[in-house]
C-alpha positions in Angstrom: -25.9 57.7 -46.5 -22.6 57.9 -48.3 -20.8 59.0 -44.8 -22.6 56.2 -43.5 -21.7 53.6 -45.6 -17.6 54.8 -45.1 -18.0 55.0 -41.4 -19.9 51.4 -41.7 -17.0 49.9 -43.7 -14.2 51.1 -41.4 -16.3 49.8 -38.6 -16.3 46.3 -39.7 -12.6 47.0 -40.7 -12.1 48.0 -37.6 -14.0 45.1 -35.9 -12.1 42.9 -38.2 -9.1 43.9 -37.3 -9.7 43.7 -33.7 -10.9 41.1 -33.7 -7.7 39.6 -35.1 -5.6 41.9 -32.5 -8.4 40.7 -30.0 -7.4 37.1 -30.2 -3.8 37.4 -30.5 -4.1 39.5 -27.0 -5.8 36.9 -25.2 -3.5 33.8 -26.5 -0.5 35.1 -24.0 -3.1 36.1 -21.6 -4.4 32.2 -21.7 -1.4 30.9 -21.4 -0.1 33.5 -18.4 -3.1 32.3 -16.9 -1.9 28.7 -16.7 1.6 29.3 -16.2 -0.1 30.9 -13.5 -1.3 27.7 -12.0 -2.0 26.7 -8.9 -3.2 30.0 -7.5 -4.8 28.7 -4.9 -5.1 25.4 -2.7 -4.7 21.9 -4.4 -6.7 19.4 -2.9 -5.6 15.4 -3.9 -8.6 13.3 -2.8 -7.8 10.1 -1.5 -10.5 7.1 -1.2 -9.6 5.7 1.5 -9.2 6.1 5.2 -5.8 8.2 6.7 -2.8 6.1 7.6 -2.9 3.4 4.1 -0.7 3.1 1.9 -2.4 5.4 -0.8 -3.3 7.9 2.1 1.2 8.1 3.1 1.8 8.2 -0.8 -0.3 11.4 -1.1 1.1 13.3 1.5 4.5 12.4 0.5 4.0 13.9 -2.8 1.5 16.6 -2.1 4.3 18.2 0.7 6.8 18.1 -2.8 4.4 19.7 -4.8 3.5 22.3 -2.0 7.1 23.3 -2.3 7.6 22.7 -5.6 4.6 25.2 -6.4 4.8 27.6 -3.2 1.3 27.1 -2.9 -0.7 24.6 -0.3 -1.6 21.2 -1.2 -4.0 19.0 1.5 -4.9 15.6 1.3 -8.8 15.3 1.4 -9.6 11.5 2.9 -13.1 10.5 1.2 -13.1 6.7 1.8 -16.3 4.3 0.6 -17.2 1.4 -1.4 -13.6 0.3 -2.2 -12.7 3.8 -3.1 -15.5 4.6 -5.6 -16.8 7.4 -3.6 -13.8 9.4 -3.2 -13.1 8.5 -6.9 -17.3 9.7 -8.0 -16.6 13.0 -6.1 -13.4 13.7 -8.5 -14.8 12.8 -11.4 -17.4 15.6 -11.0 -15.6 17.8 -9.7 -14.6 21.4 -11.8 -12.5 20.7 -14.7 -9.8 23.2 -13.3 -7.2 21.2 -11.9 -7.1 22.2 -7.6 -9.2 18.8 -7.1 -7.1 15.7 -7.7 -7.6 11.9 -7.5 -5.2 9.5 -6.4 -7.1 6.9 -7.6 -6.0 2.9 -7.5 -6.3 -0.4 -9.6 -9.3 -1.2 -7.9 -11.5 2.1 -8.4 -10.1 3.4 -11.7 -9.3 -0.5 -13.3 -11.6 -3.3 -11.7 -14.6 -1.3 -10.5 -16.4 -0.3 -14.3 -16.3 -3.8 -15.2 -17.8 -5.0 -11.2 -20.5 -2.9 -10.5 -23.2 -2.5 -13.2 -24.7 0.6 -11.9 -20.8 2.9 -10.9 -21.7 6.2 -10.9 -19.1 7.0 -13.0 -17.1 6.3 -15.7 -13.3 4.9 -15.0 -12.2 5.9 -18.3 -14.2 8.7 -20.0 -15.0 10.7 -15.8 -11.4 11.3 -15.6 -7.9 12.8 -17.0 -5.3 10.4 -16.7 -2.1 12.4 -15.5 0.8 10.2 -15.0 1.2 6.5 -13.0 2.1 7.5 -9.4 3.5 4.0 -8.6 3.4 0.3 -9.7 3.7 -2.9 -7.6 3.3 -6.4 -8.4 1.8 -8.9 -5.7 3.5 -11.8 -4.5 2.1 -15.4 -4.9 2.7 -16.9 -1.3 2.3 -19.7 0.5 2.0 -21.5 3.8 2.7 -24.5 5.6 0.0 -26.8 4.3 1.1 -26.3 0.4 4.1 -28.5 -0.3 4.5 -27.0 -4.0 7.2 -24.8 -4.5 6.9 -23.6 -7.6 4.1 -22.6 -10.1 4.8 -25.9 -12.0 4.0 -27.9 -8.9 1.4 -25.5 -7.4 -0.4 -26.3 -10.9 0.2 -29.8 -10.3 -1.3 -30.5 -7.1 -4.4 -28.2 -8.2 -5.4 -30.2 -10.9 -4.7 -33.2 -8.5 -7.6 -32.2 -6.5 -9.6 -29.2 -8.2 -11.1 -26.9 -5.4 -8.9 -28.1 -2.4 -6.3 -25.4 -2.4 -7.6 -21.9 -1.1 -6.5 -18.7 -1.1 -7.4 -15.3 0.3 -8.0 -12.2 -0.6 -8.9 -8.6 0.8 -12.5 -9.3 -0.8 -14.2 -9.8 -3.6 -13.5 -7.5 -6.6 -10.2 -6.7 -5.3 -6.8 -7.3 -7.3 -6.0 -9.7 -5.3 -8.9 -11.8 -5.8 -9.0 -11.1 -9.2 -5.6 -12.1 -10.1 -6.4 -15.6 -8.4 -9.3 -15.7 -11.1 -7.0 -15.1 -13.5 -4.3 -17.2 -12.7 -6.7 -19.9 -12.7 -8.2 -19.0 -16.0 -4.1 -19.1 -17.0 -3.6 -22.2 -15.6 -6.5 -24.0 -15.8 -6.7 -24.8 -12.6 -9.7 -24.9 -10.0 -8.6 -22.7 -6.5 -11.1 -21.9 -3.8 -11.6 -18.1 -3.0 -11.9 -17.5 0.4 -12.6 -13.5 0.9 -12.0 -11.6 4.3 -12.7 -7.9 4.7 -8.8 -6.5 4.5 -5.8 -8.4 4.1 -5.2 -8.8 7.9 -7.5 -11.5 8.2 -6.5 -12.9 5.0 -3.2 -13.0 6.4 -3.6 -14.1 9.8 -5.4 -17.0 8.3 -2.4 -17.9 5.6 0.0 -17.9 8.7 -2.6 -20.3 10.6 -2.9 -22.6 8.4 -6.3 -22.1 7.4 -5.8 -20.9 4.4 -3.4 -22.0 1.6 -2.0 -19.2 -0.5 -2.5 -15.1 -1.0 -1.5 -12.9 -3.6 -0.6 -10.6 -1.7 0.4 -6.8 -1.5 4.8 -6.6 -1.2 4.1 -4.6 2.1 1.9 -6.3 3.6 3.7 -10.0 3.1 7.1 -8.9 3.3 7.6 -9.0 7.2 6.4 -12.7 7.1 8.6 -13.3 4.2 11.8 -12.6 5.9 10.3 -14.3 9.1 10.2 -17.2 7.3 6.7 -17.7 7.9 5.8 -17.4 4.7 7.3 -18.3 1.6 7.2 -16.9 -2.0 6.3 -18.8 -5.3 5.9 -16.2 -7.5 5.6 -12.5 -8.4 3.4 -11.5 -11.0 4.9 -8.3 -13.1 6.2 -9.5 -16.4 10.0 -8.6 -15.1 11.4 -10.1 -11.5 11.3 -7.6 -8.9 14.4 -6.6 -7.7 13.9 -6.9 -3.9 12.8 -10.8 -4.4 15.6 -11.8 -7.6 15.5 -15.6 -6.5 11.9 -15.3 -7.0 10.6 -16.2 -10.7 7.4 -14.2 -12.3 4.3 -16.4 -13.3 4.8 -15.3 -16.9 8.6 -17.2 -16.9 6.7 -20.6 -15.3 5.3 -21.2 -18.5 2.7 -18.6 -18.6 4.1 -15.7 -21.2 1.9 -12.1 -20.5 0.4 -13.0 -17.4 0.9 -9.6 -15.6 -1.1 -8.3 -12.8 -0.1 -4.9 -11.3 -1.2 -2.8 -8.1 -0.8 0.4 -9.1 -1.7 4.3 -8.3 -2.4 7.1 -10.4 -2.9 10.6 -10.6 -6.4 11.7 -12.2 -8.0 15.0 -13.0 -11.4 15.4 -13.8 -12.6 15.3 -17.4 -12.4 18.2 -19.6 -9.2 19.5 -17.5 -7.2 22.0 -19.7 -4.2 20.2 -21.6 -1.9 22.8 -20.4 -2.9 22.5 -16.6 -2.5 18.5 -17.5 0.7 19.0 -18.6 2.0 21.0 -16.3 0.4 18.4 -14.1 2.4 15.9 -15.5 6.0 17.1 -15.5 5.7 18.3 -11.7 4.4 15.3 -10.7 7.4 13.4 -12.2 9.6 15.6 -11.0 8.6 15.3 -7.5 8.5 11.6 -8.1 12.2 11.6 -9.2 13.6 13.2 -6.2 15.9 11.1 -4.0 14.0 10.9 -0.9 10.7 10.0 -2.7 12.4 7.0 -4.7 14.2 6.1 -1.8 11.2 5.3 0.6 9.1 4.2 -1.8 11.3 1.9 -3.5 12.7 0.4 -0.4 9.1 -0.2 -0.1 8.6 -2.3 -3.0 7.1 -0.2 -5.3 8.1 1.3 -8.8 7.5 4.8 -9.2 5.8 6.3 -12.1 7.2 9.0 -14.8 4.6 8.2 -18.0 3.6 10.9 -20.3 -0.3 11.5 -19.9 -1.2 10.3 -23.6 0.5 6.9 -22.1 -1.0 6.9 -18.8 -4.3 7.0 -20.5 -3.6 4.4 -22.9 -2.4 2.1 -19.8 -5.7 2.6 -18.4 -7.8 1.7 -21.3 -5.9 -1.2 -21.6 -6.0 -2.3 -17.7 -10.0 -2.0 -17.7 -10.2 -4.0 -20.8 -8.0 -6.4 -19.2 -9.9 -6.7 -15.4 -13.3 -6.6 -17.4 -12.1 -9.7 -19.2 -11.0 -11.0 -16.3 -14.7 -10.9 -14.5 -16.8 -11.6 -16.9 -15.4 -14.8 -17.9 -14.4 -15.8 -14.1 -18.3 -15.1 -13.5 -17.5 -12.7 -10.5 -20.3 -10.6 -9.2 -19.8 -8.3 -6.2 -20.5 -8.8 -2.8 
């Protein structure tokens, strides 16, 4: 019994011990494992069809990653209700960081607060990694508005509540939704007129049967310098630098009206912090090189570079905002 009880105790010494030796073993092992990362094939989902905007963003940046990392990265197309399919599939994906989301304002902002029954949640079904890019939209106009300016657009709205019109991509979409809330700013009456994409939309605004867009810089920005359409307003907090003569809403007597078009890069929830962060400073890298800023830029957009803890906090704050935005504009989906 006695030899036992010695051999027992140096057992659970032993054990002890290891246990201790155990777990210091394994911390350099964990983290070899995600230095280690990717091993294998990256996959970026995008929600919509090939040959968009969000679609040429993802391959620009997964071909820097792919060299960055030595490792392949493909662009996986998943389009479908507004990009909530493509942005469901992410969200329950494997928390291990080889299935992406480059998700937009409209799937990871607007559509929690849109559609009652989402099957997932924009905030808590993902890991915010860092803001991809930022654009604001332009307020436009065409021939059959005289106002030049917010001041006189305001104006001539109150004048006649519900003459003016303006289009949008649909219903739900920023673009609609920042005419809701520039008429909740304003207090002002504008008719919604939805078409499915902005070419309509467009097409419409430049035939005069439509009044005004908010509209995407790319899409407008041919017309623009065509003169056939002309610019009232842009609607980040700061002018952009491609339109200086152009003043925001905010400086025509509206202070924090901001409405952004944005992409981001998401994980799926519970993704380890390391993988996150590794995430996160790659990402930014690629998005700092020359060519990347130079295309995209020259494009109208601002490109990202937040930490993660500030991406997420931008999100909470733009789904807050959008879901603010519909309920009190009463907007219900199509």
């Amino acid at each position: 019994m006695k030899r036992f009880a010695l051999n027992r105790r140096t057992l659970v010494s032993a054990l002890a011990a290891g246990t201790t030796l155990g777990l210091a073993a394994l911390t350099p092992l964990a983290a070899s494992a995600q230095d280690a990362y990717p091993s294998k094939i990256v996959r970026i989902v995008v929600p919509f069809p090939p040959g968009g905007s969000t679609d040429l963003l993802a391959r620009k940046l997964g071909e820097k990653l792919a060299a960055q990392w030595k490792q392949t990265v493909i662009v996986d197309n998943r389009p479908g209700a507004g990009g909530t399919v493509g942005a469901d599939h992410v969200s329950k994906s494997a928390p291990d960081g080889y299935t992406l989301l480059l998700g937009v304002t409209g799937s990871n902002g607007i559509a929690g607060s849109l559609y009652p029954n989402l099957p997932y949640d924009p905030v808590k079904g993902f890991t915010p990694v860092t803001a991809v890019v930022t654009a604001p939209l332009l307020l436009v106009k065409g021939e059959r508005v005289a106002a030049k300016t917010v001041a006189e657009l305001v104006a001539a709205a109150k004048a006649k509540p519900g003459s003016i019109t303006y289009g949008s991509p649909g219903t739900g979409t920023s673009m609609h939704l920042t005419g809701e809330m520039f008429e909740l700013a304003t207090k002002t009456a504008l008719l919604h007129i939805p078409y499915r994409g902005s070419a309509g939309a467009l097409s419409d605004l430049m035939g005069g049967q439509i009044d005004l867009m908010f509209g995407d810089i790319l899409v407008v920005m041919p017309q623009i310098e065509a003169k056939k359409l002309t610019p009232i307003a842009v609607t980040s907090k700061e002018r952009h630098p491609m339109f200086p003569n152009v003043p925001t809403v905010a400086e025509s007597g509206y202070p924090g009206f901001e409405a952004l078009s944005w992409q981001g890069l998401f994980a799926p929830p519970g993704t380890p912090a390391a993988i996150v962060d590794k995430l996160n400073k790659d990402v930014n890298a690629a998005l700092a090189s020359a060519d990347i800023q130079e295309y995209f830029v020259s494009r109208g957009f601002k490109l990202g570079g937040s930490g993660a803890a500030e991406y997420k906090a931008f999100i909470e704050a733009e789904n807050k905002k959008w879901a603010t935005i519909v309920k009190t504009a009463g907007v219900k989906p199509d």
